[in-house]
VEXDREN-2710 file (C-alpha; in Angstrom, 1 decimal):
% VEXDREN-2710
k/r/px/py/pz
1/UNK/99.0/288.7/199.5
2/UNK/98.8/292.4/198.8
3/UNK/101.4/294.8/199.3
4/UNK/100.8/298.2/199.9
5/UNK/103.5/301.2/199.7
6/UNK/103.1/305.2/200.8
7/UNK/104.5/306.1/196.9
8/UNK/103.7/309.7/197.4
9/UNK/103.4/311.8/200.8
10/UNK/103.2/315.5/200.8
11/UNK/103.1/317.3/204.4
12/UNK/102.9/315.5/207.6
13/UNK/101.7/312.0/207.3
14/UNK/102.4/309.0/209.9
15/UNK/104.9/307.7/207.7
16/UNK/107.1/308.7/204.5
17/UNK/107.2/307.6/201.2
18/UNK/108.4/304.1/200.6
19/UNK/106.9/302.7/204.0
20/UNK/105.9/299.0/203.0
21/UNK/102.3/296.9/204.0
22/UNK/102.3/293.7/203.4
23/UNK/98.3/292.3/203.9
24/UNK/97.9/288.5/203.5
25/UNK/94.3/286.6/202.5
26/UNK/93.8/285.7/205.8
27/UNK/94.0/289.2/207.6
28/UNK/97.5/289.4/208.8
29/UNK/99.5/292.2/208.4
30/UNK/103.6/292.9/208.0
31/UNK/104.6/296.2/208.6
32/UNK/102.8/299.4/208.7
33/UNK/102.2/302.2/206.7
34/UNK/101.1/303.9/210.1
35/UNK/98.2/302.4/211.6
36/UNK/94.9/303.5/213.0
37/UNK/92.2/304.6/210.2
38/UNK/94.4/305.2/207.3
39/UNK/96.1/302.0/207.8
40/UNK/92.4/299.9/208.1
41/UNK/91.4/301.5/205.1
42/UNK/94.4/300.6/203.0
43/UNK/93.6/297.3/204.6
44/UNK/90.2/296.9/203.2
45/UNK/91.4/297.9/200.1
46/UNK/93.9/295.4/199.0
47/UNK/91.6/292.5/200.5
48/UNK/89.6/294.3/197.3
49/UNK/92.7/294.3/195.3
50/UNK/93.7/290.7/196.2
51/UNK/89.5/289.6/195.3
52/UNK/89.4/291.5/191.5
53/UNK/93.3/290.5/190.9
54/UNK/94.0/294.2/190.1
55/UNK/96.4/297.0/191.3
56/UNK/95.4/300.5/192.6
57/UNK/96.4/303.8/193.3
58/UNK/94.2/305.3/196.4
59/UNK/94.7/308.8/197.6
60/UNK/94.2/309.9/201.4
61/UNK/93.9/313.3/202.5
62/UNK/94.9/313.9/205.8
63/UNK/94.1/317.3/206.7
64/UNK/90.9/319.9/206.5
65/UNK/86.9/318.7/207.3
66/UNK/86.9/315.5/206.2
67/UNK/90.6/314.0/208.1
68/UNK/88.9/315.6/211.1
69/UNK/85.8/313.8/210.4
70/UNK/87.4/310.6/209.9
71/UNK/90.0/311.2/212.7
72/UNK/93.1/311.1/210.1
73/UNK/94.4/314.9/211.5
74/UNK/98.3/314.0/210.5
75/UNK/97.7/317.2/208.0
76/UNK/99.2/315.7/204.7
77/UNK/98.4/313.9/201.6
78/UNK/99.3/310.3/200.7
79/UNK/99.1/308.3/197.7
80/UNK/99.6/304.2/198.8
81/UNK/99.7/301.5/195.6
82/UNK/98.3/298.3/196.1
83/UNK/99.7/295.7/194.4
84/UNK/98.5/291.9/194.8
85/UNK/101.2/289.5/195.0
86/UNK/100.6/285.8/193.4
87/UNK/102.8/282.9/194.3
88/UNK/101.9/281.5/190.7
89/UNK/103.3/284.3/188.9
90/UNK/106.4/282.5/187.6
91/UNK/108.1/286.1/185.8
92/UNK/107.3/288.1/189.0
93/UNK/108.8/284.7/191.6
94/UNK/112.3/285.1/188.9
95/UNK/112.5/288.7/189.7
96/UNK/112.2/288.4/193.2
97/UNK/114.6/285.6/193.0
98/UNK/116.9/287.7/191.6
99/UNK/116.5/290.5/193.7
100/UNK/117.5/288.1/196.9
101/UNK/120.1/286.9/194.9
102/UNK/121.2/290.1/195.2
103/UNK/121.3/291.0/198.6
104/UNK/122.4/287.6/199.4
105/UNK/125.9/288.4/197.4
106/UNK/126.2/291.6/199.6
107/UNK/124.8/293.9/196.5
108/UNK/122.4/296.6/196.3
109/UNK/119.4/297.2/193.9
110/UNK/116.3/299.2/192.7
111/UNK/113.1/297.5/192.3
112/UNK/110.9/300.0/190.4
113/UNK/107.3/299.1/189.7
114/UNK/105.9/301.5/186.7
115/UNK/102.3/303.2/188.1
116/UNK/100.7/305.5/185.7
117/UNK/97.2/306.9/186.2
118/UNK/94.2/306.0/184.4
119/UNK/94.0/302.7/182.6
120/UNK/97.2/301.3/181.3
121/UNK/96.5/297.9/180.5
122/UNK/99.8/295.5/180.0
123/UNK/101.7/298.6/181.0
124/UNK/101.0/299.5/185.1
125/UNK/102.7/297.2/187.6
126/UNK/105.7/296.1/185.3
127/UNK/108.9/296.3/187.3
128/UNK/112.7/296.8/186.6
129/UNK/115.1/295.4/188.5
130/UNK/118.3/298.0/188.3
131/UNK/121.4/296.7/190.0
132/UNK/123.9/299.0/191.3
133/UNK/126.8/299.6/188.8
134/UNK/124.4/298.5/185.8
135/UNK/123.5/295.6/185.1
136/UNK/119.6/294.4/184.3
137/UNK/118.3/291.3/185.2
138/UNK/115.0/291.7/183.9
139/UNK/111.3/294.0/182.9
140/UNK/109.2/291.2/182.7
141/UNK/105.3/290.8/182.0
END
């Protein structure tokens, strides 16, 4: 699976920053990012993510000649990270874990995921899990 998340919006946009797409192998979608044309484009793009096993961050322009071209006339920017999400990956599965863990106990936590531009290699995609009140139950690989 391939989740996709709005990680930067500037001006109007169908949905804010944070909004959450999560796009499994076989087509199906949960949640929305805010459907029609930007949406199927994110789409076809983590299907591409989930094929070469590598994260991205795509930029959509939402306003001026080409939005109106394309029929994306919202008027922002957005900046949506794809992230492909692999049941074998044992340190990301503990994290997760942990995170639930969390929640289940009635606690509350950040997940951050570091995106840089350009090329980071063993560097992009690592995550922190920050629990409220301190506390860090991992950065793995």
């Amino acid at each position: 699976m391939c989740l996709a998340t709005i990680v930067k919006q500037k001006g109007s946009s169908p949905r804010k920053r944070g909004a959450h797409l999560f796009i499994h192998r076989d087509g199906r979608i949960e949640g929305t990012i805010g459907g029609g044309l930007l949406e199927a484009e994110v789409i076809q793009a983590g299907r591409h993510a989930m094929k070469h096993r590598a994260s991205r961050l795509i930029h959509f322009d939402l306003r001026g000649r080409n939005a109106a071209e394309s029929a994306m006339l919202c008027g922002g920017d957005v900046q949506v990270y794809l992230e492909p999400l692999y049941a074998c990956d044992e340190q990301a599965r503990t994290l997760f874990r942990a995170a639930a863990d969390i929640v289940t106990h009635g606690g509350g936590a950040f997940l951050m995921t570091l995106i840089l531009p350009g090329e980071m290699p063993g560097i992009r995609g690592k995550k922190l899990l920050y629990r409220d009140g301190g506390g860090n139950p991992g950065f793995p690989g």
